[in-house]
C-alpha positions in Angstrom: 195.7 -25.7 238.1 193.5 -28.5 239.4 196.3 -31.5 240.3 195.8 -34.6 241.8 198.8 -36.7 243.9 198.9 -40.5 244.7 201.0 -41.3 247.2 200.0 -44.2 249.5 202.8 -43.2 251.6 201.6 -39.7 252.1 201.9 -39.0 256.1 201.2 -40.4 258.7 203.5 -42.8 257.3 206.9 -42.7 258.1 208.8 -45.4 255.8 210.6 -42.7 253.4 211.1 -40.5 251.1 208.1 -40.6 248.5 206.0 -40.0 251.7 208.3 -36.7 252.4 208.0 -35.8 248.6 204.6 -35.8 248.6 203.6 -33.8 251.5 206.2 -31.4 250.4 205.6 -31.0 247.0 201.6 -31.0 247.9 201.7 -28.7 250.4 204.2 -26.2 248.1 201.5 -26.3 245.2 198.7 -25.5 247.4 200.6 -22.4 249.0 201.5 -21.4 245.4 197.8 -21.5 244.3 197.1 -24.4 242.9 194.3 -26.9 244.0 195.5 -30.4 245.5 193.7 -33.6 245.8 196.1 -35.9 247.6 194.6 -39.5 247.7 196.7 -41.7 249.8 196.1 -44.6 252.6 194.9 -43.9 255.6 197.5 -45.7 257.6 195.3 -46.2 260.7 196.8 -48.6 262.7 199.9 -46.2 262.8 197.9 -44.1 264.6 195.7 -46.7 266.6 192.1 -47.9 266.2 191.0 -45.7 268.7 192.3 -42.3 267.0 192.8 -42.9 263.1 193.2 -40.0 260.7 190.3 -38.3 258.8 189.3 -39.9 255.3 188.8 -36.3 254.2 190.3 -33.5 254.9 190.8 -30.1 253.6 193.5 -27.5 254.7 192.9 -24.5 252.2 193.8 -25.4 248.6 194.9 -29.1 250.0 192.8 -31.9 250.2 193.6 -34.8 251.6 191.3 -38.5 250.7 192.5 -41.1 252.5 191.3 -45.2 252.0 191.3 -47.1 254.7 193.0 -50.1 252.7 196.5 -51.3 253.8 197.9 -51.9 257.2 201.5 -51.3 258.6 203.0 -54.6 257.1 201.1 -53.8 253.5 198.1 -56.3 254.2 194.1 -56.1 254.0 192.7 -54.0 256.4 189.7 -56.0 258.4 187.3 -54.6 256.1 188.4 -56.0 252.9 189.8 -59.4 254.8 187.0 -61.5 254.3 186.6 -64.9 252.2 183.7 -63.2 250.2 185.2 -59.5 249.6 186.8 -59.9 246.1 189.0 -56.4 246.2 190.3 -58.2 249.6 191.3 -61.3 248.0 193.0 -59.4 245.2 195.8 -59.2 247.9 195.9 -62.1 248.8 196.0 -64.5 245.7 198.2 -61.8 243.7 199.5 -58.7 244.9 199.0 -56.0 247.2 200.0 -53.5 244.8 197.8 -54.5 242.4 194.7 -54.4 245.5 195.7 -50.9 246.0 195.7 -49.7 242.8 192.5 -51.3 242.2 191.0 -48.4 245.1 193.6 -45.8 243.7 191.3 -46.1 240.6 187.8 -46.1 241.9 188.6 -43.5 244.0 189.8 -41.0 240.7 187.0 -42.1 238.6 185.2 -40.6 241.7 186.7 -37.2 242.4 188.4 -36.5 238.8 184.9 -35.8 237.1 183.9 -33.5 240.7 186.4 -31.6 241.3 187.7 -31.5 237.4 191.1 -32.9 238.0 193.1 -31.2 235.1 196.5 -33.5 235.4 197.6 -37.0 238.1 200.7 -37.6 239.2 201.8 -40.8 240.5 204.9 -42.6 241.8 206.1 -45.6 239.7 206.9 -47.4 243.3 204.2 -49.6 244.2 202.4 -50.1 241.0 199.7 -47.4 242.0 198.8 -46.2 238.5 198.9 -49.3 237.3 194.6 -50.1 237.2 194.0 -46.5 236.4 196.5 -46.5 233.5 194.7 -49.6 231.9 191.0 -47.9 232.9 192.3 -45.4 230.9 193.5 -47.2 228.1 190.8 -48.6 227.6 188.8 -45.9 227.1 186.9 -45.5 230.4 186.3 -41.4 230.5 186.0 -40.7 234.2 189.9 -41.5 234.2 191.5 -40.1 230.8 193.1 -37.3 232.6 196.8 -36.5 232.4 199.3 -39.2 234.0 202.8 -38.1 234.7 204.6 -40.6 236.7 207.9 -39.7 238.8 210.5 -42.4 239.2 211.2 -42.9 243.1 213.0 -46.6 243.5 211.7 -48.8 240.6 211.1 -52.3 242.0 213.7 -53.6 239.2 216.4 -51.1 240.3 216.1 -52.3 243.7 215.9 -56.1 243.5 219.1 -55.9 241.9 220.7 -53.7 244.4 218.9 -55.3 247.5 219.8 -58.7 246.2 216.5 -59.8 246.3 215.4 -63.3 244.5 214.1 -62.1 240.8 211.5 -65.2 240.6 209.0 -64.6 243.4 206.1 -64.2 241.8 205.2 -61.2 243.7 208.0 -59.0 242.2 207.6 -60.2 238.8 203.8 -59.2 238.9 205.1 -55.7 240.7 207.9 -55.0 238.0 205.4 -55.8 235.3 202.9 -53.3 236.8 205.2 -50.7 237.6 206.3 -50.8 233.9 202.8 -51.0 232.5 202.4 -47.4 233.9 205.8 -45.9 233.1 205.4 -47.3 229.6 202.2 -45.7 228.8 202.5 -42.3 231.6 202.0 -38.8 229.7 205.2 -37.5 230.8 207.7 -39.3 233.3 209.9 -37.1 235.9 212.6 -38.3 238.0 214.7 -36.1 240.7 218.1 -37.1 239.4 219.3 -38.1 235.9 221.2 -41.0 237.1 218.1 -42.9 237.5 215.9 -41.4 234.6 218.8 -42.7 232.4 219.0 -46.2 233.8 215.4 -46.6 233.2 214.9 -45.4 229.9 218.2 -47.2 228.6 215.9 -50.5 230.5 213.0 -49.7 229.3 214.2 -48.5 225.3 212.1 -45.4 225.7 212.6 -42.6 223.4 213.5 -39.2 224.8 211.8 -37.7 221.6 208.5 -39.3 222.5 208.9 -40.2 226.2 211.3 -37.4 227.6 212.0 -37.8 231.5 212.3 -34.3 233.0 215.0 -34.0 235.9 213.0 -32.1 238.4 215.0 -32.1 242.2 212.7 -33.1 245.3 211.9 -30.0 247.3 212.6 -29.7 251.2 210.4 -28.0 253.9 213.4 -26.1 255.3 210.9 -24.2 257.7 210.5 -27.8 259.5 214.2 -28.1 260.2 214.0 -26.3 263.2 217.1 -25.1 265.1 219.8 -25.4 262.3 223.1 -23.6 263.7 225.2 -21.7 261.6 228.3 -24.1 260.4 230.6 -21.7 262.5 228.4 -22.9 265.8 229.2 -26.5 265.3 230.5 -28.9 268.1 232.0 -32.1 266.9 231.7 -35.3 268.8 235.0 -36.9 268.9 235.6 -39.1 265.5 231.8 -40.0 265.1 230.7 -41.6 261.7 227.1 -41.2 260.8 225.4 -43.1 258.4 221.4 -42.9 258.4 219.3 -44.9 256.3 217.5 -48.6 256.0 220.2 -51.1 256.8 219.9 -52.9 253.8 221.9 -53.8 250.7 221.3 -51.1 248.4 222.7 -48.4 250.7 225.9 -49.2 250.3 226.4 -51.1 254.7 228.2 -53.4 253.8 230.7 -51.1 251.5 230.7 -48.8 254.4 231.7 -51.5 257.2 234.7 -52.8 255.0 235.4 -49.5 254.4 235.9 -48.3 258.4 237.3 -51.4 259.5 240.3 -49.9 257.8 239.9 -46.6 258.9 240.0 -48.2 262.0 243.3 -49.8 261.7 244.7 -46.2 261.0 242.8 -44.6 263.7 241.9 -46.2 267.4 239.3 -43.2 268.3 236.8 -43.2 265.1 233.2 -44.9 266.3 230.7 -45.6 263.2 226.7 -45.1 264.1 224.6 -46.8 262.1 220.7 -45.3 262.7 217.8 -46.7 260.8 215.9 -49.8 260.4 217.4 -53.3 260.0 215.9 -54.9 256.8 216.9 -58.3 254.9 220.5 -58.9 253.7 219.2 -60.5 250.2 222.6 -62.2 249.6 222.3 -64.3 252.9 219.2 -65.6 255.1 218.4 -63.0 258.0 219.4 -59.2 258.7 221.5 -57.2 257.3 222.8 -56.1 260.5 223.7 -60.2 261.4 225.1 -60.3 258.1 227.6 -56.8 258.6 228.3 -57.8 261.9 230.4 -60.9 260.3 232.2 -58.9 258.5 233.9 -56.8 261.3 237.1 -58.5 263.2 236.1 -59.1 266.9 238.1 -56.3 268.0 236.6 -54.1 266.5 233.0 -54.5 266.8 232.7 -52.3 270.1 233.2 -49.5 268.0 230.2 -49.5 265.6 226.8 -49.5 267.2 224.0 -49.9 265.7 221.2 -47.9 266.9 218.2 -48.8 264.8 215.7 -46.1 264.1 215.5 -43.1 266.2 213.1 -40.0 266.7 213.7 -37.6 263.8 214.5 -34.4 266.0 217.6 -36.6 267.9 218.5 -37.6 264.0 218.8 -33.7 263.3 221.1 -32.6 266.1 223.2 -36.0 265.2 223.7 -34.4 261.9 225.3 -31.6 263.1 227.2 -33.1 265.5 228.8 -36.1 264.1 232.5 -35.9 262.5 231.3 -36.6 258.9 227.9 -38.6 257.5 228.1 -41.0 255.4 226.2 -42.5 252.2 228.2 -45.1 250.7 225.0 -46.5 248.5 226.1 -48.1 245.1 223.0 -46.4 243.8 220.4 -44.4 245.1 217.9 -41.5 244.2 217.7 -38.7 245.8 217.9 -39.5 249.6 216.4 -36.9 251.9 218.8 -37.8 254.1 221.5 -37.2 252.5 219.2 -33.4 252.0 218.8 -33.2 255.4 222.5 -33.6 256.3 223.8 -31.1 254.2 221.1 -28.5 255.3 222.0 -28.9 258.7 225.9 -27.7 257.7 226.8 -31.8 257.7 230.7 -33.1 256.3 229.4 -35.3 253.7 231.3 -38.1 252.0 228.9 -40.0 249.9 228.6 -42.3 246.9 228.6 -40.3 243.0 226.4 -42.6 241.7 222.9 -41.3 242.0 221.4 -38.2 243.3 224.1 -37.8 245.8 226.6 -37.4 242.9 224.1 -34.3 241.5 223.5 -32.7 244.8 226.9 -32.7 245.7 229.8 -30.3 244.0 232.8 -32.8 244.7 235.3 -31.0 247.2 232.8 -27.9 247.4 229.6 -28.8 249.5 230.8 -32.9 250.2 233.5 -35.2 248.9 232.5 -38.1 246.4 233.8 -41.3 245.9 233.8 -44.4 243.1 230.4 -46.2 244.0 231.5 -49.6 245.0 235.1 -49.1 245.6 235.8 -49.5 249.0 239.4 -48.2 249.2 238.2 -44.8 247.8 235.5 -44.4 250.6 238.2 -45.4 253.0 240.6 -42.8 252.0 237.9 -40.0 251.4 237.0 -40.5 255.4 240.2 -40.9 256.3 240.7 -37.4 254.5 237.4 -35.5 256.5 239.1 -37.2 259.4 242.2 -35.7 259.2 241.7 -32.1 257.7 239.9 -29.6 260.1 240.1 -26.8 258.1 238.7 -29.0 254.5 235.9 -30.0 257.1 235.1 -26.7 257.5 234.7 -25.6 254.0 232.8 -28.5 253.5 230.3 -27.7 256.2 230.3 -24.0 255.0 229.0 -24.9 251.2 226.7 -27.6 252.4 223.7 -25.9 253.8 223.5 -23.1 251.0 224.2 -25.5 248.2 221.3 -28.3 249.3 219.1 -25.0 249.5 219.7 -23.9 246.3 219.2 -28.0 245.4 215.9 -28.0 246.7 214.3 -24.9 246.4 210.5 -25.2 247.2 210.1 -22.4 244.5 212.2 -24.1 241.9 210.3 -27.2 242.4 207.0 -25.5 242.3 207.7 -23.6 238.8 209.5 -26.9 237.2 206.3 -29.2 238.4 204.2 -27.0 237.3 205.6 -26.5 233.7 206.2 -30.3 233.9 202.3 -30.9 234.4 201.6 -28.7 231.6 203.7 -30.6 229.1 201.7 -33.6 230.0 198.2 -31.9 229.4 199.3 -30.4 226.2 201.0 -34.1 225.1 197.3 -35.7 226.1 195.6 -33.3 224.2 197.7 -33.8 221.4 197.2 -37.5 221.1 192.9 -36.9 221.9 191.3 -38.1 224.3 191.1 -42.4 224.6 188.0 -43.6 222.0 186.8 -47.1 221.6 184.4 -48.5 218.7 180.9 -47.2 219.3 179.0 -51.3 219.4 182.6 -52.9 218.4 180.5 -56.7 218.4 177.7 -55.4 217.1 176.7 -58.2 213.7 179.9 -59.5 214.4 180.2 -63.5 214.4 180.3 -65.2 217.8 180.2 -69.2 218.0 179.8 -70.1 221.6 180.7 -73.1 223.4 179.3 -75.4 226.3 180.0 -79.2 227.1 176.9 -81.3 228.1 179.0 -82.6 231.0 177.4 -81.3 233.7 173.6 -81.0 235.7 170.9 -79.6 233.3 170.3 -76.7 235.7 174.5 -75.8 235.8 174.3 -76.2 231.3 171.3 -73.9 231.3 172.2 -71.1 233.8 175.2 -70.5 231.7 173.1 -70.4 228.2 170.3 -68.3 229.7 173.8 -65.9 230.5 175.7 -66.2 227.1 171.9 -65.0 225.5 171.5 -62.2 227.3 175.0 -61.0 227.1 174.6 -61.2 223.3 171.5 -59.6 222.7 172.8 -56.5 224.9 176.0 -56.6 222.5 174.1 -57.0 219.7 175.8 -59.7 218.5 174.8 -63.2 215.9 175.3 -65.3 218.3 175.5 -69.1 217.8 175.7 -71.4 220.5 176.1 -74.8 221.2 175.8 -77.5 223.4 178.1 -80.4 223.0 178.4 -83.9 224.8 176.1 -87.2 225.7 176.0 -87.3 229.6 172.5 -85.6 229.6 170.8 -86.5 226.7 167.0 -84.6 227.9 169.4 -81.5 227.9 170.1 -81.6 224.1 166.1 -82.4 223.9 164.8 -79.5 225.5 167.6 -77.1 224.3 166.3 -72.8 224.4 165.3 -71.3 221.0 168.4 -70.3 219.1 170.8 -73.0 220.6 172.3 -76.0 218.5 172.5 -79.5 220.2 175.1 -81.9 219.2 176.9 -85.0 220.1 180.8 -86.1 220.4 181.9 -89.3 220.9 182.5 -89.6 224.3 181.5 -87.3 227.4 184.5 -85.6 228.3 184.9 -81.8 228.1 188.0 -82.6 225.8 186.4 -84.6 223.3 183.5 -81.9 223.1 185.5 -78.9 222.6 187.3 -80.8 220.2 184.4 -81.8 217.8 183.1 -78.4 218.5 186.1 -77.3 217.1 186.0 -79.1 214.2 182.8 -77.4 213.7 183.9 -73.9 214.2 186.7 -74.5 211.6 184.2 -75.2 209.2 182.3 -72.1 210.0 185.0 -69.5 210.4 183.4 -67.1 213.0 185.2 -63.5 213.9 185.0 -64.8 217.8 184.5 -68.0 219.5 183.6 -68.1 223.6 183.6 -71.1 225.7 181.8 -71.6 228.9 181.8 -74.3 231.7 178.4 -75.3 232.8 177.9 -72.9 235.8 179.7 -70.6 235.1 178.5 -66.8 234.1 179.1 -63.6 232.6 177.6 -60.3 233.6 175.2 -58.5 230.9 178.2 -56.0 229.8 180.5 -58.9 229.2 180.7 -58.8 225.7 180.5 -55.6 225.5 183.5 -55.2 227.7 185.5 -57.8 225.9 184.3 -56.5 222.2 186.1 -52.8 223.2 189.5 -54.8 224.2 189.4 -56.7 221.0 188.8 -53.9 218.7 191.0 -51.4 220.2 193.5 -53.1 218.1 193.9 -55.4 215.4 196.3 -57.7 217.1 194.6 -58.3 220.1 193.7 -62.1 220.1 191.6 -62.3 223.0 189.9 -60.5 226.0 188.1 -61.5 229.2 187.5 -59.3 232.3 187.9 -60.2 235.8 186.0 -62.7 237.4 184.3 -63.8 240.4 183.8 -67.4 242.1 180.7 -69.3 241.0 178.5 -68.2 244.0 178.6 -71.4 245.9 182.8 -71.4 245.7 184.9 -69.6 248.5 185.8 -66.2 246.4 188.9 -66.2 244.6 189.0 -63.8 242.1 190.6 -63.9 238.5 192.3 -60.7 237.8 194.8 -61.9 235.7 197.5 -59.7 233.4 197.6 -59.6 229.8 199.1 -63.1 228.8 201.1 -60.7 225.7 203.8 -59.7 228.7 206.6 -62.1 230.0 205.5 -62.6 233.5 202.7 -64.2 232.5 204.7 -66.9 230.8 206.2 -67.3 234.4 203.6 -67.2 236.9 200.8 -68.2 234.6 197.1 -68.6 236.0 195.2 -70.0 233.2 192.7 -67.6 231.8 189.4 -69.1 233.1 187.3 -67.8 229.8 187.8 -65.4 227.1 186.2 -64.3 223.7 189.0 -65.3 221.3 190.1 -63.6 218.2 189.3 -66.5 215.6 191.9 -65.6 212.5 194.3 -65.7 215.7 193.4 -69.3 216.7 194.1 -70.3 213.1 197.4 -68.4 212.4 198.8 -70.4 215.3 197.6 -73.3 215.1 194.8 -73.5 217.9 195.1 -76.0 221.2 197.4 -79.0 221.1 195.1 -81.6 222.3 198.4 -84.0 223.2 198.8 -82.0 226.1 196.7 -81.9 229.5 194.3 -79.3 230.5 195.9 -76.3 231.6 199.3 -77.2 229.8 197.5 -77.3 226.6 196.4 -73.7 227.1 199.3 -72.1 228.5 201.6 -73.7 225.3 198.4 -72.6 222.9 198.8 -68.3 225.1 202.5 -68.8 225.0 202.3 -69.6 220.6 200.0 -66.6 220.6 202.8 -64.6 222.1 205.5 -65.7 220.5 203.4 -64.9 217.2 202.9 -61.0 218.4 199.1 -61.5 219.2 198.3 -59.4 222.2 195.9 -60.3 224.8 193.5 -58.0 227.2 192.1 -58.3 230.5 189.7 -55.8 231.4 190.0 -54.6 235.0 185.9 -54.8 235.6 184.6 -57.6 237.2 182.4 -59.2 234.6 181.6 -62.7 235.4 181.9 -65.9 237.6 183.9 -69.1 237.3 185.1 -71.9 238.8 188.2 -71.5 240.9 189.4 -74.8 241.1 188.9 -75.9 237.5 192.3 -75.0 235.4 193.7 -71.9 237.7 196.9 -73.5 237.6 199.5 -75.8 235.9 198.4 -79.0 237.7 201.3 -81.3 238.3 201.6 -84.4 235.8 202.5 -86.8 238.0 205.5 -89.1 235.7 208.3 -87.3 235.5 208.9 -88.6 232.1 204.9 -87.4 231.2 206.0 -83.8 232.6 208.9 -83.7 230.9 207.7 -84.8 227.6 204.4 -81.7 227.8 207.7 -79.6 228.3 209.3 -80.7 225.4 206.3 -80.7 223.2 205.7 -76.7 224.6 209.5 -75.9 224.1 209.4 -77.0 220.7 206.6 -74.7 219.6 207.2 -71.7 221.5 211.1 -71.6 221.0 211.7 -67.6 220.4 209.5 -67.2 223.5 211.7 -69.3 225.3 215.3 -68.7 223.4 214.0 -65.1 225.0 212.4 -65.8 228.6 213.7 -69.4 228.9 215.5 -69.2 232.4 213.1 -66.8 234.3 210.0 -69.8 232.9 211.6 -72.9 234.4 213.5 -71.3 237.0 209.6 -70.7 238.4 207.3 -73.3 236.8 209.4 -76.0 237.3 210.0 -75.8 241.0 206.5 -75.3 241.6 205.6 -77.9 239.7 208.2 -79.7 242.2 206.5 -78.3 244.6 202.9 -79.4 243.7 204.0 -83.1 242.9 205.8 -83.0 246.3 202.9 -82.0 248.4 200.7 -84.3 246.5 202.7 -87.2 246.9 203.2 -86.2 250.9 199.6 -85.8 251.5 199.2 -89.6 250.2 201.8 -90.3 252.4 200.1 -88.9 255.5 197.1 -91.2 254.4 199.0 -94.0 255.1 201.4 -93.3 258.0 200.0 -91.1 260.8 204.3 -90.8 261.8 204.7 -88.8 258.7 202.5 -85.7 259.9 202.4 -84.6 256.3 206.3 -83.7 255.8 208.3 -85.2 252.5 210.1 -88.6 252.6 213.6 -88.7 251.9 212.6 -90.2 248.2 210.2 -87.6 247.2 212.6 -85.4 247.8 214.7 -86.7 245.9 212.1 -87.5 243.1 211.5 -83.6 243.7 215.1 -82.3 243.1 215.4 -85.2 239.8 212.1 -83.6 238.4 213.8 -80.2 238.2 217.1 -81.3 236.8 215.9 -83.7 234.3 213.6 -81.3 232.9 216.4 -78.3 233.0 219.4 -80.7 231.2 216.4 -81.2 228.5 215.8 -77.3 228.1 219.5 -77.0 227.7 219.9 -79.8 225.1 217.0 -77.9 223.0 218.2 -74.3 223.5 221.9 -74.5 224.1 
């Protein structure tokens, strides 16, 4: 079988276990036969400029392709780090994830048609078959291959358990993405069931239609070198072991409440803590500042925290220490956890995850209730006390985590795993869209005479040519007074017409007028300057006909030439995050029988408002939008990309209400996560607006807020959440 593997943690990284999965389980499927493609980052600076890894490289049946994308700390690498490079600014304006899976894609629509890729599997972590999963949805044939997806640590699962703030809009956009892909994979695998059953029960999936297989992680046992037998074994005096990221969702804080009262029964235990210190979510700064307050002053010499430390030392301590510990409330399958056991480790650990399935309680490792404290403490004190149980333990550990892990297992299980997702895509045919889906359909078109002649015809002489390669009746119009020789010297084809005064609003709005009376299929509105490529409409017509309730579609989109770049590569506005971390769409062809069923743009509200509240109606009315990830067009960056501040509170508040009131299942559903967000950076925006003015004025104030404006700033917020309450309850 031909198999491709993303995994941008693929070695030389060293950050955890989706990294050691992947090299594992590529290497395994090579040996057995089978041809690997692994394309993963290139992690460079891990190595240093001067010596970075290949970009390809090919071992036998494994190749390796490499993208020189992502630095240590998850950023642009030089290349892409420039104001022009769009890809680059991906990162920057809305996630890194979503940068990286943009490269994840090009790069399969590359080597899937030259080496004949016969089935992809990706990690839901990171969003990384997030762009290539909407490629392929919508119908782009160099990537409609087989997707499985295997659950590693969802980014929901661990915000919850690392206590981190739901509302950033960073996590929101990686949730929805990592979602996106599990929703729509060919087959989903997870390497224990307490996970695959968390999210499917999350997620409402059917196991008739979208079965998770359990399939365990292997381990390279060859690379454990010098494992003793459990009968060679030399305990250090009363060690505790716990190795791991110091962070929430491992359970340190659990397992430092837990040996303080060991410690009361026993003056000689000492607890080592090895791995990397991380945020404690629940308080500002580490996790290891945060622990540390937890542990009476008397007892603090006896835990030492060690940070991370070379992986041979990390071996021997294994062997060596009294017991290991993995108190997390939840976790996967932690390698090690794997690696403890298969170097004849005590293990106590949490049952609550893939510890709970790779363990046989009082057999290979004792277990306790995840969460309870008192259990843990009693289960150590228990390995503590009892030679003879430690013993046993030890003795059933290595042979059980073997038979756990079994490379062959693994390789058979994948393998029929993959299968099930070729024979499931070739079941449902391959991804088809309309052959000239806007070809004679309807298309009224829209630009405001509001700006220079030259800016008004660059974007007809664009909107023309995009239409005649779509095939589509196009009619367009011109609309407004400021330039009154444009409307004289208007291109073949184009109508001219007044409104009654120059704004862009009272344009579009008696062009509206005129498009109700005419009742196209689509209507497209474009700001003088802007400009769509040739394919625009083409791109946009497959979106809208894939399916009947698909309102609108636009693709991504450049700066106007003369702007600094910063893309649009926005989400489909049909998902809940974009109701909280909304960018205006720029442009879009819009479904018209979907602009009437809801009622089309309240004109009552400002620009930007008026569009998210008209988005959010389409929403709540089950219309669907699409953005196509190909870059099809420019606009202007600074014109309506975000919910621009209305300065009154009472005016803000009032667009609220008015938005509320139409759009109340939408926010009966999503009502907290919405202002939680918009609101304080509306807050936010008003605040820095109003100190900005201040600086003007008074050189003392270097830019900082006034004691009133924050004030004003904190009112803004609660005024506006006591009226959401009042509507909604």
């Amino acid at each position: 079988m031909k198999i491709g593997i993303v995994s941008c943690e693929y070695p030389p990284f060293r950050g955890g276990g989706i990294g050691t999965y992947s090299r594992n389980m590529s290497r395994f499927l090579a040996e057995a036969g089978h041809e690997v493609h692994v394309i993963s980052n290139a992690w460079a600076d891990f190595n240093g400029e001067e010596n970075p890894p290949p970009l390809f490289e090919r071992e036998g049946n494994l190749t390796i392709h490499r993208i020189d994308a992502l630095t240590s700390h998850y950023s642009c690498r030089p290349q892409f780090d420039g104001r022009a490079d769009r890809v680059g600014q991906i990162c920057k304006e809305w996630e890194s994830s979503l940068f990286w899976s943009t490269l994840v894609a090009d790069k399969l629509a590359e080597i899937c048609p030259k080496y004949g890729i016969e089935v992809v599997e990706f990690p839901e972590t990171y969003a990384e078959a997030y762009i290539a999963t909407r490629r392929k949805m919508l119908g782009e044939r160099a990537v409609d291959v087989p997707y499985t997806l295997t659950l590693h640590t969802p980014m929901e699962e661990v915000a919850e358990y690392n206590l981190i703030r739901k509302y950033d809009p960073w996590l929101q956009r990686r949730i929805m993405m990592e979602n996106y892909a599990i929703l729509l994979a060919d087959r989903l695998s997870c390497p224990s069931r307490t996970l695959a059953d968390m999210v499917c029960a999350r997620l409402k999936l059917d196991p008739d239609h979208n079965p998770c297989d359990v399939i365990h992680n292997p381990m390279d046992f060859d690379s454990l070198a010098d494992i003793p037998a459990s009968n060679e074994l030399r305990e250090e005096k009363k060690s505790l072991l716990f190795v791991g990221r110091v962070e929430p969702r491992k359970g340190v804080k659990e397992l430092i409440d837990a040996t303080c009262m060991v410690m009361r029964q026993d003056p000689d235990v000492t607890v080592h803590l090895v791995g990397k210190d991380c945020p404690a979510g629940e308080v500002p700064g580490s996790m290891i500042n945060f622990v540390k307050t937890r542990i009476p002053e008397d007892l603090l010499p006896r835990f030492y925290f060690e940070g991370l430390r070379p992986r041979d030392e990390v071996f021997r301590r294994y062997a060596t220490a009294t017991a290991c510990v993995f108190p997390a409330p939840w976790d996967n399958f932690p390698y090690t956890c794997c690696e403890a056991m298969a170097y004849h480790a005590c293990v106590v650990a949490s049952d609550h995850g893939g510890t709970g399935e790779m363990i046989e309680d009082g057999k290979s490792g004792l277990l306790f209730p995840a969460g309870d404290v008192g259990a843990l403490a009693d289960r150590i004190m228990r390995v503590l006390n009892d030679a003879p149980l430690r013993h046993r333990l030890r003795e059933a550990a290595g042979p059980r985590i073997r038979e756990v892990c079994s490379p062959e297992k693994a390789v058979r299980v994948r393998i029929e795993h993959y299968q099930k997702a070729i024979d499931k895509h070739r079941l449902r045919g391959k991804i088809s869209v309309p052959v000239e889906p806007m070809h004679q359909k309807r298309l009224a078109a829209f630009i405001p005479n509001t700006e220079s002649p030259e800016a008004i015809h660059k974007s007809i002489e664009s909107i023309q040519r995009a239409a005649r390669k779509a095939k589509v009746d196009l009619e367009l119009s011109v609309v407004g007074t400021k330039w009154s020789s444009v409307l004289d010297r208007l291109p073949s084809g184009v109508r001219g017409d007044t409104a009654p005064t120059e704004t862009f609003e009272a344009s579009l709005y008696h062009w509206l007028d005129h498009v109700k009376a005419t009742k196209p299929d689509y209507f497209f509105r474009l700001r003088p300057g802007e400009t769509i490529a040739q394919d625009y409409f083409i791109k946009a017509g497959e979106a809208l006909e894939i399916e009947p309730r698909v309102a609108w579609a636009t693709t991504w989109l450049e700066s106007v030439d003369d702007r600094p770049q910063r893309p649009f590569v926005g989400f489909d506005f049909s998902l809940p995050l974009e109701m909280m971390c909304y960018h205006p769409i720029p442009y879009a062809v819009i479904r018209y029988a979907a602009f009437e069923d809801v009622g089309g743009f309240n004109f009552e509200l400002p620009p930007g408002w008026r569009e998210w509240d008209f988005f959010l109606a389409l929403h709540s009315a089950s219309w669907h939008g699409k953005v196509v990830p190909h870059w099809g067009g420019h606009y202007m960056p600074w014109w309506g990309n975000e919910l621009c501040a209305i300065e009154h509170p009472k005016a803000q508040e009032l667009a609220v209400e008015r938005i509320a009131r139409r759009n109340r299942k939408a926010f009966e559903e999503h009502g907290s996560v919405v202002w939680i967000a918009m609101l304080s950076n509306q807050a936010a925006r008003l605040a820095e607006q109003k100190s900005r003015e201040a600086a003007q004025t008074s050189a003392a104030s270097n830019g900082k807020e006034s004691a009133p404006q924050k004030a004003e700033k904190k009112g803004l917020v609660k005024k506006t959440m006591r009226k959401i309450r009042r509507l909604f309850g």
